[in-house]
DRENTOR-518010 format. One record per atom (N, C-alpha, C, O): x, y, z. Coordinates in steps of 0.05 Angstrom, whole numbers, padded with zeros to 5 digits, always signed. Atoms other than C-alpha are relative to their C-alpha. Example, Ala and Ser with C-alpha at 12.3 -4.5 7.8 and 13.67 -1.06 7.14 Angstrom:
residues 2
+00018-00024+00000
+00246-00090+00156
+00018+00024+00000
+00039+00024+00013
-00016-00024-00001
+00273-00021+00143
-00015+00022+00014
-00005+00044+00018
end
This chain:
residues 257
+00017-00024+00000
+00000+00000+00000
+00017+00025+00000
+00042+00022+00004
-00008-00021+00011
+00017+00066-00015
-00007+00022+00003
-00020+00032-00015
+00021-00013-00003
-00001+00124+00024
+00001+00032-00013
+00021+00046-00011
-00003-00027+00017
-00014+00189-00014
-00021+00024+00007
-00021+00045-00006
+00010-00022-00017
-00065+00230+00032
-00012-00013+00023
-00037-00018+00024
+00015+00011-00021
-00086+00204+00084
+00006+00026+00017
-00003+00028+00040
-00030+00012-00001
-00341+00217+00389
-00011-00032+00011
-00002-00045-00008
-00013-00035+00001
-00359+00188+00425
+00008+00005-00019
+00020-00011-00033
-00010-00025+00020
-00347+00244+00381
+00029+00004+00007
+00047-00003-00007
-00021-00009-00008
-00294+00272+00426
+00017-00020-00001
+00038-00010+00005
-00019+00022-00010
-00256+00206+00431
+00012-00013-00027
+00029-00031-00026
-00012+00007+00015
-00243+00199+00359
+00017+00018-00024
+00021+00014-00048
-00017-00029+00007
-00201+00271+00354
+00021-00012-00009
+00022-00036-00003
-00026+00003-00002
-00136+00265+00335
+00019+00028+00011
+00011+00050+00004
-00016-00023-00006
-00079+00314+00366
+00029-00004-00009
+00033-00028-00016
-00023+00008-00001
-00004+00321+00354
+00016-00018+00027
+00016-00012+00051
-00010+00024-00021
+00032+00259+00390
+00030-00008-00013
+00043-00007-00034
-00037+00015+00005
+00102+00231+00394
-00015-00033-00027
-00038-00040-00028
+00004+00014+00022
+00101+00175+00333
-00007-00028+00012
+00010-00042+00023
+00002+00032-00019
+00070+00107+00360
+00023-00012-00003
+00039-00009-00021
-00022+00025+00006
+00115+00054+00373
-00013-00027-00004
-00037-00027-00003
+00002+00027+00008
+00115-00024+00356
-00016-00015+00027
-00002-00012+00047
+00008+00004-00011
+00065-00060+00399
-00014-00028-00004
-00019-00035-00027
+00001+00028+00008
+00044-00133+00406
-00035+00005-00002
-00048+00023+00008
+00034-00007+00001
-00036-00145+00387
+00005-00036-00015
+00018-00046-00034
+00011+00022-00003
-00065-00216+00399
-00026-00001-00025
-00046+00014-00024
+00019+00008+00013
-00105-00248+00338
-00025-00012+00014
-00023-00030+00031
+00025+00010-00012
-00176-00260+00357
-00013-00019-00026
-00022-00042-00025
+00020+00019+00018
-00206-00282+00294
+00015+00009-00025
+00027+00030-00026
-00006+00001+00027
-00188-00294+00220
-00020+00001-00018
-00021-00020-00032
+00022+00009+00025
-00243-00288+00173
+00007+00007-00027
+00020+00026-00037
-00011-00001+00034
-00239-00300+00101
-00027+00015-00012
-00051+00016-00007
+00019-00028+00010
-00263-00243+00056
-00005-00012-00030
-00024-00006-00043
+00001+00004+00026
-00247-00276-00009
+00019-00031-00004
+00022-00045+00016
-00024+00029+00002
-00196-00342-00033
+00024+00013+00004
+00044-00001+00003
-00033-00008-00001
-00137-00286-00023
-00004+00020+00021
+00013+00037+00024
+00004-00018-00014
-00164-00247+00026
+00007-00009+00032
+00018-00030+00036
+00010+00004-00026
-00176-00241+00107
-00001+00025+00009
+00007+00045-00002
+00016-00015-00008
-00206-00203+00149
+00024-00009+00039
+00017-00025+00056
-00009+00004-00030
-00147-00197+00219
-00008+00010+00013
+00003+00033+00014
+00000-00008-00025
-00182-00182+00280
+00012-00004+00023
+00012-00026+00034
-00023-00002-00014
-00136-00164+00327
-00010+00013+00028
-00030+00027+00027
+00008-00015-00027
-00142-00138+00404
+00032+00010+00009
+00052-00004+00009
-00033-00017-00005
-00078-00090+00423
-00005+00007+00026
-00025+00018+00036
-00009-00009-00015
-00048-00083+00478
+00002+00032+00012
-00002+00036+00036
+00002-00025+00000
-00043-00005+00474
-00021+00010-00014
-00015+00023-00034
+00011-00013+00020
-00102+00016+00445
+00003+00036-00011
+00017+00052+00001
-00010-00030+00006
-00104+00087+00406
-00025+00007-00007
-00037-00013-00016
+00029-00015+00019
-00171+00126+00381
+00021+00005-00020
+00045+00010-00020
-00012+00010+00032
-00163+00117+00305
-00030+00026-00010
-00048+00036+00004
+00014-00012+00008
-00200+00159+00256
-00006-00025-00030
+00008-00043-00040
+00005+00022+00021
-00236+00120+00199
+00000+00012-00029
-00009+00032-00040
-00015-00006+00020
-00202+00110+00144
+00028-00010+00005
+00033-00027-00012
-00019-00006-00009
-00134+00109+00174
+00006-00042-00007
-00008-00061-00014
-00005+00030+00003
-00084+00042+00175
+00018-00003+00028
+00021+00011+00048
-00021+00012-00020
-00035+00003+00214
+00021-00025-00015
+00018-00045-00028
-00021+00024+00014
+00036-00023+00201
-00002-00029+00013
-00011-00032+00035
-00005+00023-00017
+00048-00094+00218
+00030-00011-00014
+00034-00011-00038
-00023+00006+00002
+00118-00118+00219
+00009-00036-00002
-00002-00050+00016
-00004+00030+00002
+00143-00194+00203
+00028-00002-00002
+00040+00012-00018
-00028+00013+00004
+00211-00227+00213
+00004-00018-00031
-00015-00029-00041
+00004+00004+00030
+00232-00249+00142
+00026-00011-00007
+00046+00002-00009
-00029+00008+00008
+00285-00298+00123
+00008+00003-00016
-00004+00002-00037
-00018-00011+00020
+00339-00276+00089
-00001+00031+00012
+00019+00039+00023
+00006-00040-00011
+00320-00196+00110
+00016-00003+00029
+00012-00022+00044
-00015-00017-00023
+00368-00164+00167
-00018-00001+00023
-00017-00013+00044
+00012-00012-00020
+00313-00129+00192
-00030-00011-00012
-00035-00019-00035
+00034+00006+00012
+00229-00142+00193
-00004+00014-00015
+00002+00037-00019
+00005-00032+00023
+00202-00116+00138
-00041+00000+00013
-00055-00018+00022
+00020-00011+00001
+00135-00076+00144
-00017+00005-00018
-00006+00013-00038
+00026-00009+00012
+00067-00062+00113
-00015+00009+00009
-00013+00008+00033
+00020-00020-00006
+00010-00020+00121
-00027-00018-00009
-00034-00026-00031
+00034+00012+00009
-00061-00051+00122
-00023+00019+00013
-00020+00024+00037
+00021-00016+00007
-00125-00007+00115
-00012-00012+00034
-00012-00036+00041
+00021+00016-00016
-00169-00010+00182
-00032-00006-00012
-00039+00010-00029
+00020+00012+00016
-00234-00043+00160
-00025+00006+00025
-00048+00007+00018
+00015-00005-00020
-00268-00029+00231
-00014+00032+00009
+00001+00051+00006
+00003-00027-00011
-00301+00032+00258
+00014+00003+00031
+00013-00015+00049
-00007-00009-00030
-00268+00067+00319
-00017+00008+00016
-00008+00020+00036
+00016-00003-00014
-00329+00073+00346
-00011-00033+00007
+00002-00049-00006
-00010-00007-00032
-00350+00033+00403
+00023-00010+00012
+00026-00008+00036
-00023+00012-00018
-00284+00000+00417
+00025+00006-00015
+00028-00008-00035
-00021+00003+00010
-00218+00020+00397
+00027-00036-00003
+00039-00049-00021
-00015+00015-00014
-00178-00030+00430
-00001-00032-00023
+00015-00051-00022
+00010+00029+00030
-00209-00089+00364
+00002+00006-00024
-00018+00014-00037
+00010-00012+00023
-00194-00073+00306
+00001-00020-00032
+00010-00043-00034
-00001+00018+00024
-00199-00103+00238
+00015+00011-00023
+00016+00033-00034
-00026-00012+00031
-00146-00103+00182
-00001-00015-00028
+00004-00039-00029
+00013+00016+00019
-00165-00124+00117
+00027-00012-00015
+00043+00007-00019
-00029+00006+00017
-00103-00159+00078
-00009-00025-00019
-00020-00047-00017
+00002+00019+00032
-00103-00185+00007
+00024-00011-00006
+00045+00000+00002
-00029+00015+00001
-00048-00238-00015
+00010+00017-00020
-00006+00029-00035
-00014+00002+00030
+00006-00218-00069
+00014-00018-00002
+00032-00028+00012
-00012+00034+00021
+00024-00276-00114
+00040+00001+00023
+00048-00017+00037
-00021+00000-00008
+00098-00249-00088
+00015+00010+00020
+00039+00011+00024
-00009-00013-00022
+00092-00212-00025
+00018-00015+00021
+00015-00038+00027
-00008+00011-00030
+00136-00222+00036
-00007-00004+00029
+00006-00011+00049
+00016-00014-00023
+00087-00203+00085
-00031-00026+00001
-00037-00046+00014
+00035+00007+00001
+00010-00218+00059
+00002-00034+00001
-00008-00048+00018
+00017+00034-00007
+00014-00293+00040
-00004-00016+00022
-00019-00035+00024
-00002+00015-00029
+00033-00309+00117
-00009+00010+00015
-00006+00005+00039
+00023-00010-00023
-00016-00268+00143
-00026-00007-00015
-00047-00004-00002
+00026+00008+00018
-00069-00291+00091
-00003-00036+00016
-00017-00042+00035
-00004+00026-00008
-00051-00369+00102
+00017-00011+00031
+00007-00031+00040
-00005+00011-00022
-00003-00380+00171
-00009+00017+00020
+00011+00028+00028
+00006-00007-00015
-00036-00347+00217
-00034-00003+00018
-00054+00009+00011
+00023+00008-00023
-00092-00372+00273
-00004+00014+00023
+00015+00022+00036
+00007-00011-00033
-00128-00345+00333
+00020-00005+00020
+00026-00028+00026
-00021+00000-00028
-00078-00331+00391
+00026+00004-00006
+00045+00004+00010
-00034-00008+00004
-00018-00317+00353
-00001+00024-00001
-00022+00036-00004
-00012-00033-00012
+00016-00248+00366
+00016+00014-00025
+00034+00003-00037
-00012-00013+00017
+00036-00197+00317
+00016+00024+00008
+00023+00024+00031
-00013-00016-00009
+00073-00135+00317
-00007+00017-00015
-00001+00018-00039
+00014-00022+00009
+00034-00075+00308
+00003+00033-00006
+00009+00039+00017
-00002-00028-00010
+00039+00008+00301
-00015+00015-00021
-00022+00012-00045
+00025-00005+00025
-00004+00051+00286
-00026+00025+00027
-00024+00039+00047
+00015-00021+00025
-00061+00090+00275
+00012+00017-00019
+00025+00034-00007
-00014-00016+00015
-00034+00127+00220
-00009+00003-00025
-00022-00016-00033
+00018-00008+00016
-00058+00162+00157
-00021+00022+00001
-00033+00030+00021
+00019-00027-00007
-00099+00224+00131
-00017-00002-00012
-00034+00016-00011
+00029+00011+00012
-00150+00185+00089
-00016+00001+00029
-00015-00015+00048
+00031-00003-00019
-00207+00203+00135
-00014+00012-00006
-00011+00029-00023
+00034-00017+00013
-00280+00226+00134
+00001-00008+00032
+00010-00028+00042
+00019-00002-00030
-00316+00252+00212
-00011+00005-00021
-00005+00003-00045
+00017-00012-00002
-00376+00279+00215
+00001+00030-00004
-00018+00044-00013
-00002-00036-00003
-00355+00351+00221
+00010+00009-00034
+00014+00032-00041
-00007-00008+00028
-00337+00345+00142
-00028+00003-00019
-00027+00015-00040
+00015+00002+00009
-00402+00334+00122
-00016-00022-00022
-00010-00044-00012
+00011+00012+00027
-00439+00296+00057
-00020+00017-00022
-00030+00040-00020
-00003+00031+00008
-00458+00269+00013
+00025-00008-00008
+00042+00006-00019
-00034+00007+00012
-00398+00227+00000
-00009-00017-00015
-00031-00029-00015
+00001+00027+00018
-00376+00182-00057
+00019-00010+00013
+00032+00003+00030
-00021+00023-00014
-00332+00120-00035
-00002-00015-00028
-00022-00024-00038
-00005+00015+00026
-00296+00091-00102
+00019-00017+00011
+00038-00009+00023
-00032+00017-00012
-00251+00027-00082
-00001-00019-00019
-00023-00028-00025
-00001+00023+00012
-00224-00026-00127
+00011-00023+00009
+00033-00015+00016
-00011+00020-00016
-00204-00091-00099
+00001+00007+00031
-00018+00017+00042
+00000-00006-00019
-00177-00086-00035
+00000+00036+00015
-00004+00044+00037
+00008-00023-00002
-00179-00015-00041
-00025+00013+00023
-00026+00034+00036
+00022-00012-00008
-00250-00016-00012
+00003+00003+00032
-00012+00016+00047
+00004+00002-00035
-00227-00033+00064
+00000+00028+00011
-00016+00033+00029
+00006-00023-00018
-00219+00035+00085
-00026+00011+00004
-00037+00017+00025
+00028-00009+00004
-00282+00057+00058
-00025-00022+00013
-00050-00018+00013
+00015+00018-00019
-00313+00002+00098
-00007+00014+00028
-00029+00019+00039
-00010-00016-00028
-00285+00035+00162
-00022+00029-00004
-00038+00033+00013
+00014-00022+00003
-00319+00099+00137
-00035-00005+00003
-00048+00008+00019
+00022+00009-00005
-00388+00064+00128
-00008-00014+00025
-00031-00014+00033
-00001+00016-00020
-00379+00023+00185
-00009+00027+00020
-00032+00029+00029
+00005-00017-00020
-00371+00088+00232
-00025+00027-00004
-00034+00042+00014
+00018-00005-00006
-00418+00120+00207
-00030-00013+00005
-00050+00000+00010
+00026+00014-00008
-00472+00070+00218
+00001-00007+00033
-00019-00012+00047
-00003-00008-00038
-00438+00070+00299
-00012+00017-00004
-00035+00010-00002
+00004-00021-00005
-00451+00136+00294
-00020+00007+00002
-00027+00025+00018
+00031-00006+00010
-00518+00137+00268
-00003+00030-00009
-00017+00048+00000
+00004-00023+00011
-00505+00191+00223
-00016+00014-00013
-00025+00036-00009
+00030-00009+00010
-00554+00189+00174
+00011+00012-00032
-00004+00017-00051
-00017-00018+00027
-00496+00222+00115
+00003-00014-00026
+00020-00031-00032
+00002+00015+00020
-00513+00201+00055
+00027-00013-00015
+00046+00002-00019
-00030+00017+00009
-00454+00149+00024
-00011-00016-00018
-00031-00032-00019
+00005+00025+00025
-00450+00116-00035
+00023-00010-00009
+00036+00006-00022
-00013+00023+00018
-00402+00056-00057
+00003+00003-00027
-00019+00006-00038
-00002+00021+00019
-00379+00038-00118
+00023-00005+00001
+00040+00012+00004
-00011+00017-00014
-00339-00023-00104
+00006-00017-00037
-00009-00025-00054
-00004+00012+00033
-00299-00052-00172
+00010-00030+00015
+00021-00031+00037
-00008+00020-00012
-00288-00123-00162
-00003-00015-00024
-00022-00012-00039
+00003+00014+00019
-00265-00175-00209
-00023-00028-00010
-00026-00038-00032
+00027+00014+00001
-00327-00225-00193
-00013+00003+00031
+00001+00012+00049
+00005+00006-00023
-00372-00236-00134
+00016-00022+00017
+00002-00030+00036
-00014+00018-00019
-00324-00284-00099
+00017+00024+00009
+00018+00026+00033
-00022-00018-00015
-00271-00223-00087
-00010+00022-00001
+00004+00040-00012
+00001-00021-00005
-00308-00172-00074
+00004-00004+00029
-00007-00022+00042
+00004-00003-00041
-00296-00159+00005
-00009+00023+00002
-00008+00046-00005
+00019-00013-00015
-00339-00145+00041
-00031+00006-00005
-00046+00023+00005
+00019+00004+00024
-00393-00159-00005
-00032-00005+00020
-00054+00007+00020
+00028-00001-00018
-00444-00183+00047
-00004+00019+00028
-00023+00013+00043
-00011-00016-00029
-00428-00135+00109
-00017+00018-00020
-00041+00022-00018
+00020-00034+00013
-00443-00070+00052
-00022-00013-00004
-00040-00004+00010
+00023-00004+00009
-00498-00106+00018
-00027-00004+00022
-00050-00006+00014
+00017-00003-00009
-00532-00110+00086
-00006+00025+00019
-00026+00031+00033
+00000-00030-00011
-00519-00045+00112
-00015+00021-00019
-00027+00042-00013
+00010-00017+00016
-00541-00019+00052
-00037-00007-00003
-00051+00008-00017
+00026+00008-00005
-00615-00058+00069
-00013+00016+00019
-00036+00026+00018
+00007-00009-00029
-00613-00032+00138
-00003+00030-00006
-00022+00042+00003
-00013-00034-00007
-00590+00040+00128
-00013+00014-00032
-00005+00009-00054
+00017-00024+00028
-00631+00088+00072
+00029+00016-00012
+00032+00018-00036
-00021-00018+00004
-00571+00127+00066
+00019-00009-00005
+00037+00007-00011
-00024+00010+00019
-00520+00076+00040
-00014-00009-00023
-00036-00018-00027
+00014+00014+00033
-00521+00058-00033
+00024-00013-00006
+00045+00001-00006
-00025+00013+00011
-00471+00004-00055
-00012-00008-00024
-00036-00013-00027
+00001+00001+00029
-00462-00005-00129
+00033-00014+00001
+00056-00008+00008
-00022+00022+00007
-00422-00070-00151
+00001+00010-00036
-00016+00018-00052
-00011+00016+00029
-00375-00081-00215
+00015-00005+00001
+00035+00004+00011
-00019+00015+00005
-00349-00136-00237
+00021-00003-00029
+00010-00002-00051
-00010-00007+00018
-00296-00134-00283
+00009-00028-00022
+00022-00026-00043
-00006+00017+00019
-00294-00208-00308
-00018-00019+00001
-00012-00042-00008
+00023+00022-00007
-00364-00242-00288
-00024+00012-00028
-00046+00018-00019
+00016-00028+00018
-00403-00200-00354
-00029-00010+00005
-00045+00009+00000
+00026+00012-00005
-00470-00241-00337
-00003-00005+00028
-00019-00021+00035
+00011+00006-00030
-00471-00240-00264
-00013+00028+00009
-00003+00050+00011
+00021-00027-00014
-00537-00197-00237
+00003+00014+00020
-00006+00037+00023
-00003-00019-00023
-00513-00183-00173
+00019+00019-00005
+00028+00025+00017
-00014-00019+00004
-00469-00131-00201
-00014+00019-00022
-00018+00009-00044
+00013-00016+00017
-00504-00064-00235
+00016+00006-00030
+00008+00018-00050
-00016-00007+00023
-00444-00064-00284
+00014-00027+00002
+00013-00044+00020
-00014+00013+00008
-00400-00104-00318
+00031+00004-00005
+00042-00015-00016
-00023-00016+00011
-00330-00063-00328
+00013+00009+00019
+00005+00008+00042
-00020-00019-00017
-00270-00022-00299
-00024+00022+00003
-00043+00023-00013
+00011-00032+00004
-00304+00046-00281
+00010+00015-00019
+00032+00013-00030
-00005-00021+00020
-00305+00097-00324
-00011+00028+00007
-00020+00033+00029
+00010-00025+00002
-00325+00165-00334
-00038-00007+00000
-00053-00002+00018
+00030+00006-00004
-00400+00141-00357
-00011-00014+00014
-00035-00014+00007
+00001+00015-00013
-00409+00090-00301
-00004+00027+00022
-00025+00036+00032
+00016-00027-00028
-00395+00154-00250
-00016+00014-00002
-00032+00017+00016
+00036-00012+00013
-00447+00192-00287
-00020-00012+00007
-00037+00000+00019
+00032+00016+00007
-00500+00152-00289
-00005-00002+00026
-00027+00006+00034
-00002+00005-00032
-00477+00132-00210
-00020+00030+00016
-00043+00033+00026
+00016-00023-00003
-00486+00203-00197
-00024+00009-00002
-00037+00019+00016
+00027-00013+00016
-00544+00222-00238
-00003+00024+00006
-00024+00032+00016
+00008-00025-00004
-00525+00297-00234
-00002+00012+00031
-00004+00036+00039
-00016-00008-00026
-00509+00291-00159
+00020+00007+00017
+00028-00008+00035
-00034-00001-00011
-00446+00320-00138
+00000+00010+00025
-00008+00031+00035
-00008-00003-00025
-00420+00301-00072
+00015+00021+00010
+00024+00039-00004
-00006-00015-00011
-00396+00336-00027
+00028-00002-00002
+00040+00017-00013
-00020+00012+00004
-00329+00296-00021
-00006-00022-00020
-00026-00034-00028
-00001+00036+00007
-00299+00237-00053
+00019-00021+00003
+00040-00015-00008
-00023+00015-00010
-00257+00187-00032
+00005-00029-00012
-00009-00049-00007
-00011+00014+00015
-00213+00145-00078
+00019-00024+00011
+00040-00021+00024
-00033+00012-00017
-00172+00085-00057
+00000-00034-00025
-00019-00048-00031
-00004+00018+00011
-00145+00031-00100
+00026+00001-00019
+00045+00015-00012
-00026-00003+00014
-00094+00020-00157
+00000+00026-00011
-00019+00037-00022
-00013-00024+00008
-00054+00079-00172
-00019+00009-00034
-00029+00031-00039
+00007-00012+00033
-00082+00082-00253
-00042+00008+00013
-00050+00031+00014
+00022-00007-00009
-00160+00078-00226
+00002+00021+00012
-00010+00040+00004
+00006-00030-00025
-00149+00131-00168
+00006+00031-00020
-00006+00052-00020
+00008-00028+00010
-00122+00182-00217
-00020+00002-00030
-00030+00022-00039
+00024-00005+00025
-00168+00168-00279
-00031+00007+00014
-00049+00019+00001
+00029-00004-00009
-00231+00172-00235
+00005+00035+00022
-00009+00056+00020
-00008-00041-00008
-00205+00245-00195
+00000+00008-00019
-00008+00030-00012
-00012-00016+00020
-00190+00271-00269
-00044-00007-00003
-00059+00012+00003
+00030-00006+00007
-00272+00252-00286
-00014+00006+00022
-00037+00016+00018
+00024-00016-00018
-00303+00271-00227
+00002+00034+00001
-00015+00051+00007
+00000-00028-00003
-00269+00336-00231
-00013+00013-00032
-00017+00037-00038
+00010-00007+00031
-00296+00335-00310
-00032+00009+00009
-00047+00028+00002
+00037+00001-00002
-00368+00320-00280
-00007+00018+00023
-00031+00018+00029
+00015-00019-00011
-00369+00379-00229
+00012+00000+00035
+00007+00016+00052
-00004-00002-00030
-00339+00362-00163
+00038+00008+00001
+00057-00004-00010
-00019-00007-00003
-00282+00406-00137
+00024-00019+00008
+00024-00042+00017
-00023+00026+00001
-00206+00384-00137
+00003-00009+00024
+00003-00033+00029
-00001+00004-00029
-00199+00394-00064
-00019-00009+00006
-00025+00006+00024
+00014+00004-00011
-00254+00361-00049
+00000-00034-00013
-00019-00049-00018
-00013+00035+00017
-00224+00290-00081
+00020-00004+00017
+00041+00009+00015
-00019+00012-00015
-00186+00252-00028
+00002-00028-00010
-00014-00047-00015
-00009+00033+00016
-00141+00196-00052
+00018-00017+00015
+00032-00007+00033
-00016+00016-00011
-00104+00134-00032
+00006-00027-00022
-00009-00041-00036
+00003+00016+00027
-00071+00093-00077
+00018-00019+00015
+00035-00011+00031
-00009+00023+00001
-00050+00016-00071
+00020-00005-00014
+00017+00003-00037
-00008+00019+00024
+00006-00021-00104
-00006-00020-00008
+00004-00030-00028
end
């Protein structure tokens, strides 16, 4: 990952702080999000109020490497009501040194090495809506975190998804939004798949595009919007939303490798 912008009300401020340090956080649960996915819930030792959106490194010993090497995974949880649990969404790469052994060796009660809150991808309340939420692949976990807290929150701010996913098996998070979006009037998730072209549960078939956010829209320009996924999507979809009416500064991005 790759970061490029990133109460109670009162309890999920952030202030200037000395830089966290490395902290151990006990696996609670593993759940699988996709065949390359999971879903680490974790309980820390130190907890921190987190803002949603935001991530956390996790560090791994690595043979052959000197030193641990580190990654950054998206929180997937709201910081509302419990800091102290949080959820980290991690997708394998075919060649990572990190993901496949947190995707596949890892079980309830083993111990990682954590730090963190960190990141300026966020959305409160005090920013306002309507928001868009564009994520492709794993992209979408932050924007989870954002829907997630505001349905703690019981905000009420209108949010709308669109969630690119190469079929319904990898979309994450696929049943969590599509039942939040039952419950809650004010979320709208909008699937596409980019290699299922006959599967219904998705309103599209394709990468996004320019006419895909149109149509999404229908002449509604959010308030914000918040981009997170591969580097070529995050800036082709900022370059058309700013075509279709919504200011530059008002396009927050986060781009994946």
């Amino acid at each position: 990952m790759v970061v490029s912008s990133k109460s109670e009300r009162d309890a999920v401020r952030t202030t200037k702080s000395p830089p966290a340090r490395w902290q151990k956080a006990t696996l609670i649960e593993v759940i699988e999000e996709a065949p390359d996915a999971v879903t680490l819930r974790l309980s820390l030792e130190e907890p921190a109020a987190f803002l949603a959106g935001q991530y956390y490194n996790i560090r791994l010993a690595v043979p052959g490497r000197p030193r641990p090497v580190q990654r950054a995974y998206s929180i997937a949880s709201s910081p509302i009501p419990d800091p102290s649990v949080i959820d980290l969404g991690v997708r394998e790469m075919p060649d990572g040194l990190i993901s496949p052994r947190l995707v596949r060796d890892l079980f309830a009660g083993d111990e990682v090495e954590v730090r963190g809150p960190a990141g300026r991808f966020t959305w409160t309340e005090g920013e306002g809506g309507p928001i868009l939420l564009v994520g492709a692949g794993s992209g979408v976990v932050p924007l989870v975190s954002i829907i997630r807290y505001g349905v703690a929150m019981d905000l009420r701010v209108p949010m709308c998804l669109i969630c690119s996913s190469t079929s319904y098996d990898y979309a994450l998070y696929r049943d969590v939004l599509d039942r939040l979006a039952e419950e809650c009037s004010w979320i709208r998730v909008v699937h596409t798949f980019t290699r299922e072209p006959n599967d219904p549960r998705a309103a599209y078939h394709r990468r996004i595009d320019r006419a895909l956010l149109a149509e999404v829209l229908d002449g509604q320009i959010p308030r914000f919007a918040y981009l997170c996924g591969p580097p070529i999507m995050v800036e082709a979809t900022a370059t058309w939303l700013k075509e279709l009416g919504l200011d530059a500064h008002r396009v927050r991005t986060e781009k994946y490798d």
